[in-house]
C-alpha positions as CSV (number, residue, x, y, z in Angstrom):
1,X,-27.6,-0.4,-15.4
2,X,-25.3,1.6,-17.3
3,X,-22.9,2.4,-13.9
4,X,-23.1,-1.6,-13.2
5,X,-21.9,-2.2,-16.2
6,X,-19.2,0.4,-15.9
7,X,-18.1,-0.3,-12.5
8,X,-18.2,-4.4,-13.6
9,X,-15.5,-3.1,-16.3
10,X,-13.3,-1.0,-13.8
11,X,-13.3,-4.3,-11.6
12,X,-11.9,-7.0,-14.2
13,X,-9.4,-3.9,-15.8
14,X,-8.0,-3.7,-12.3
15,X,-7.6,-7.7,-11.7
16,X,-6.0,-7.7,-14.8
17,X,-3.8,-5.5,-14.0
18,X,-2.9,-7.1,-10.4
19,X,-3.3,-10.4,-11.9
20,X,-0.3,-9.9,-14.3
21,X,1.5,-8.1,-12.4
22,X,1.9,-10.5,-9.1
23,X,2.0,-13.5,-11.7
24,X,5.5,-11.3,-13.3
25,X,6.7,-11.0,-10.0
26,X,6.4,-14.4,-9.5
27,X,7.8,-15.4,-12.5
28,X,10.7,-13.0,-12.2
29,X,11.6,-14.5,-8.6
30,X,11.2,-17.8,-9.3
31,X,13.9,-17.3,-12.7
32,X,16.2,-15.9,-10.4
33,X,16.6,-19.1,-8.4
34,X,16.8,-21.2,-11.0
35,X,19.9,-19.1,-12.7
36,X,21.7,-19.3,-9.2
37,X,21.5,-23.1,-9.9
38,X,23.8,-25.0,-12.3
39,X,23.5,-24.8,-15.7
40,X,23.3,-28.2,-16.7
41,X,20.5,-28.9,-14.3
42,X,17.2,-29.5,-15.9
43,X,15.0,-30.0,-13.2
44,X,14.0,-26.9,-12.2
45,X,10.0,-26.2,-13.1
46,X,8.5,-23.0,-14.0
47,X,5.9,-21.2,-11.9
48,X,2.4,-23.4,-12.3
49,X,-0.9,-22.2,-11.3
50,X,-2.9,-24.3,-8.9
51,X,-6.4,-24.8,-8.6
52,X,-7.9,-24.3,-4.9
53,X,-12.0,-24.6,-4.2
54,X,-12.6,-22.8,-1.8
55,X,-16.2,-23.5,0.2
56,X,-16.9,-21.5,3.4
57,X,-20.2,-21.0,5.7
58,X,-20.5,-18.1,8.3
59,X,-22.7,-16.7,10.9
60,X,-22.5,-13.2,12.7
61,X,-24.6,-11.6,15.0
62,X,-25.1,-7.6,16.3
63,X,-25.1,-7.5,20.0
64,X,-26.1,-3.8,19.3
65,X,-25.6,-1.0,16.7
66,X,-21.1,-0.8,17.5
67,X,-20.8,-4.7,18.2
68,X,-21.0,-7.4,15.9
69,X,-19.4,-11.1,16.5
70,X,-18.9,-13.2,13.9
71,X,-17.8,-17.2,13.6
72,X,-16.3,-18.2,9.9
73,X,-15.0,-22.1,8.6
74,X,-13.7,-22.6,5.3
75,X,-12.1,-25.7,3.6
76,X,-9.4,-25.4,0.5
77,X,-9.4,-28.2,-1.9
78,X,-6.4,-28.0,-4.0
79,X,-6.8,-29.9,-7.4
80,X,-3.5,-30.7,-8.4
81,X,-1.8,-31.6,-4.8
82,X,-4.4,-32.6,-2.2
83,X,-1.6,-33.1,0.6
84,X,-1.8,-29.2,0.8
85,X,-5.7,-28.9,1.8
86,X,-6.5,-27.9,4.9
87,X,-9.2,-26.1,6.8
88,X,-9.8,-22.4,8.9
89,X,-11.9,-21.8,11.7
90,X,-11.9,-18.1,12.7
91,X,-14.0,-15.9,15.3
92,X,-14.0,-12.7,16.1
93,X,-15.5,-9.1,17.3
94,X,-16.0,-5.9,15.6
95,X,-16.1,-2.5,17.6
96,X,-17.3,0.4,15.8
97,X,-15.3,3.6,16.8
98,X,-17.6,6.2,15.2
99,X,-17.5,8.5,12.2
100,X,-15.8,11.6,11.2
101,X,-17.9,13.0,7.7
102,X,-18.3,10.2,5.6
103,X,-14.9,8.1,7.3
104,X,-16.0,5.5,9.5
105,X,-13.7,3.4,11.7
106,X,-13.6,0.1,13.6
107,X,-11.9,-2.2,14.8
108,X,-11.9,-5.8,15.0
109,X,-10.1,-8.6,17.4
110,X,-10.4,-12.0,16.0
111,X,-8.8,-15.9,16.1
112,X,-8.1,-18.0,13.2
113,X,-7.1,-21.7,13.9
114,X,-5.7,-23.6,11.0
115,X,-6.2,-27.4,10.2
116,X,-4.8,-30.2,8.8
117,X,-7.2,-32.9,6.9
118,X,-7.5,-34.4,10.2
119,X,-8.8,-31.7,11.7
120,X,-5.6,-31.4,13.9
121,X,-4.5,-28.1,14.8
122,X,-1.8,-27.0,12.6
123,X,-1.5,-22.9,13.6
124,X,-2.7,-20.4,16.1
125,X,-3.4,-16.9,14.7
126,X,-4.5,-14.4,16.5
127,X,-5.6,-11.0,14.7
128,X,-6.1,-7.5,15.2
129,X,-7.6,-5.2,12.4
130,X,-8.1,-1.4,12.5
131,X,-10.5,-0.3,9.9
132,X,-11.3,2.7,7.4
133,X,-14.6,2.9,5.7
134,X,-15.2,5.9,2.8
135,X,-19.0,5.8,2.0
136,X,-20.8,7.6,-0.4
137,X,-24.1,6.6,-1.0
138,X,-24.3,3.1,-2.2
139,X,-20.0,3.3,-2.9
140,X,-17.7,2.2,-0.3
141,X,-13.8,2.3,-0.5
142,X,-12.1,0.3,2.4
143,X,-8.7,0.4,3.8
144,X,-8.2,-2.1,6.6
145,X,-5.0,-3.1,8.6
146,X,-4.4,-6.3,9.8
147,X,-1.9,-7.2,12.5
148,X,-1.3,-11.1,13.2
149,X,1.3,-13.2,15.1
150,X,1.4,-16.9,13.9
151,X,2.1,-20.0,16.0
152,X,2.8,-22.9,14.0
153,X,2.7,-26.0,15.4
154,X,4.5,-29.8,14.2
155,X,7.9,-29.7,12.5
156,X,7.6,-26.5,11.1
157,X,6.9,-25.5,14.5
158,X,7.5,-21.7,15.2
159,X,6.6,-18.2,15.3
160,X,6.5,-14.7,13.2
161,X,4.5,-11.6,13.2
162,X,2.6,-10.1,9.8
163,X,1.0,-7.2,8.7
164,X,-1.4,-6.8,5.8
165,X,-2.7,-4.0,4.5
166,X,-5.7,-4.4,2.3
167,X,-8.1,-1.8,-0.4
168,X,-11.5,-3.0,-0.6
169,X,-13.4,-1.4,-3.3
170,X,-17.3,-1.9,-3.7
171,X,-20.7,-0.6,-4.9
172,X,-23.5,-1.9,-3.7
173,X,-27.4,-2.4,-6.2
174,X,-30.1,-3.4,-4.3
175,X,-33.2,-4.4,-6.6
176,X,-36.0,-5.7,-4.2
177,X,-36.4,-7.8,-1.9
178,X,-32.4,-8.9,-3.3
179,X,-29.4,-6.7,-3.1
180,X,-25.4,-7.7,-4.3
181,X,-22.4,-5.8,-4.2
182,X,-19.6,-7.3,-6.4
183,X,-16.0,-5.4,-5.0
184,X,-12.1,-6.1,-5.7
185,X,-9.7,-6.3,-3.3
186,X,-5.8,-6.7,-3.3
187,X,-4.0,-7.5,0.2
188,X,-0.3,-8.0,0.6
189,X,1.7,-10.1,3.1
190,X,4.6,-8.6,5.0
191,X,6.5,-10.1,7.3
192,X,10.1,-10.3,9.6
193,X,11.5,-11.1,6.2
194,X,9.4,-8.6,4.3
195,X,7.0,-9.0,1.7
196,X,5.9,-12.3,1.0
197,X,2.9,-12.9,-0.1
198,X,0.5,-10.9,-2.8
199,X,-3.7,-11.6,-3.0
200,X,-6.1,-10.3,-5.6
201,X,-9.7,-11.1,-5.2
202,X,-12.8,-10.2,-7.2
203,X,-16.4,-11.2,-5.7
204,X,-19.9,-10.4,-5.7
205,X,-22.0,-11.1,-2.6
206,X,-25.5,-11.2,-3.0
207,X,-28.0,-10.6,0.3
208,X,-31.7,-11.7,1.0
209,X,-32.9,-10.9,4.2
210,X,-30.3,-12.4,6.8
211,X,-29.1,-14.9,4.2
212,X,-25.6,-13.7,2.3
213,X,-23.8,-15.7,-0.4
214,X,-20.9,-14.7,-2.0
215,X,-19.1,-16.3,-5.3
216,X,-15.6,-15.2,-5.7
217,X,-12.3,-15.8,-7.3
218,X,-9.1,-15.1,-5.2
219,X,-5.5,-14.6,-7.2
220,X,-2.8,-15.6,-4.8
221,X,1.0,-15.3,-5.2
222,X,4.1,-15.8,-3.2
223,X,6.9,-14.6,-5.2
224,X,10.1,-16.2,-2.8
225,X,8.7,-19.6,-3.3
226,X,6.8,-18.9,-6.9
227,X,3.6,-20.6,-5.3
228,X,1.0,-19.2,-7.3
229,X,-2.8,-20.4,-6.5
230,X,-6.2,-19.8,-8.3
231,X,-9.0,-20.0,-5.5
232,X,-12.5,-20.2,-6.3
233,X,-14.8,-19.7,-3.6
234,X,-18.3,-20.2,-2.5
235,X,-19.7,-18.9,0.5
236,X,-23.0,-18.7,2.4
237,X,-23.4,-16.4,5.5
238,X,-26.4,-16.1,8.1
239,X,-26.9,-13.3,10.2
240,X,-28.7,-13.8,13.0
241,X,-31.3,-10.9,13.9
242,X,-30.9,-9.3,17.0
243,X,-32.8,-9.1,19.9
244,X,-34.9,-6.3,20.9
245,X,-35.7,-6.2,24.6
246,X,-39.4,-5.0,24.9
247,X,-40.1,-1.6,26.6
248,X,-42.4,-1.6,29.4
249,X,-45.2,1.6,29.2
250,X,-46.2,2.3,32.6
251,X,-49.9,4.2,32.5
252,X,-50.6,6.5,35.4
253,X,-54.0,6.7,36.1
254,X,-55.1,9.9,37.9
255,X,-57.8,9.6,39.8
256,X,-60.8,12.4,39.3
């Protein structure tokens, strides 16, 4: 109990800390637009937070012990302007690569459609990730590398390739027949035009059996813009349990 409690402590420290930090950044970017405007012009608004639910439902399935497919659809409900909600439908396939001490390494392809609230497809998004795992007992640090080229369709219509590099941090306690591992993450955005985009996230997913559910809350900033959004999420998961083919024993019967 007493290294929940601590590693509970390290986690909010460390959202603070991010949390402040990308909201400064923010705040500092979007001051700096507003003093290239005139000075008699008093419609310029400061950097607001807005609220986003965030609801999701997942399934995944292990073809065998390196491949693992997985299907995800999430919906964002944002509070204060509801002409921004929209929905993701993402698949994808993960390839373990294999382990060198206690480093593992993957590698995932996946597809991400975005959609509007009529369920019209809005962007195209094709992923790649390359994965490090360090694992240490029940501790796990992550470093994962995400490669994706966006095609957006409608009047914004066009195209630009990202990269996101993200450190996952978790500790797993399993106390029978439950387990949950609450982790913090923080992700940033990089693009043609640089870095754009900033996301802190703090979670705990909790596991029974082949049922996951995870509560979280998700910090996201984008300093050119000062778009800054508070997204709480709920999420349940199902994996579904393999399938064993059946070995067939052949008896030889000698005959006496």
């Amino acid at each position: 109990m007493k290294k929940l409690v601590i590693f509970i402590i390290i986690l909010f420290i460390y959202s603070w800390f991010m949390f402040n930090a990308s909201l400064l950044c923010a705040q500092t970017n979007q001051q700096d637009d507003n003093d290239q405007q005139d000075d008699n012009d008093s419609t310029s608004m400061p950097t607001s937070t807005a609220l986003v639910l965030q609801p999701g439902i997942g399934l995944s399935y292990s073809v065998n012990k390196k491949i693992r497919l997985y299907q995800d659809f999430r919906q964002y409900f944002n509070q204060s302007n509801p002409s921004r909600n929209f929905e993701e439908l993402s698949f994808g396939a993960r390839y373990k690569l294999g382990k060198i001490n206690k480093l593992y390494f993957s590698i995932t392809a996946g597809y991400l459609m975005s959609l509007d609230n009529s369920y019209k497809v809005k962007a195209y998004r094709p992923k790649l990730y390359f994965t490090v795992d360090y694992r240490k007992n029940d501790f796990t640090i992550q470093v994962r590398n995400r490669i994706e080229y966006s095609i957006v369709m409608g009047d914004n219509a066009g195209t630009s390739l990202r990269y996101r590099p993200r450190i996952l941090i978790e500790r797993k306690f399993r106390l029978k027949p439950f387990s949950f591992t609450p982790y913090i993450y923080n992700e940033f955005f990089l693009g043609q035009n640089g870095f754009s985009q900033n996301r802190t996230k703090v979670a705990v997913f909790m596991n029974y059996e082949s049922w996951g559910v995870t509560v979280g809350n998700l910090f996201l900033v984008k300093p050119v813009s000062g778009l800054v959004e508070n997204r709480v999420s709920l999420d349940l998961s199902y994996s579904i349990p393999t399938i064993h083919k059946k070995k067939t024993i052949r008896k030889k019967f000698i005959k006496k």
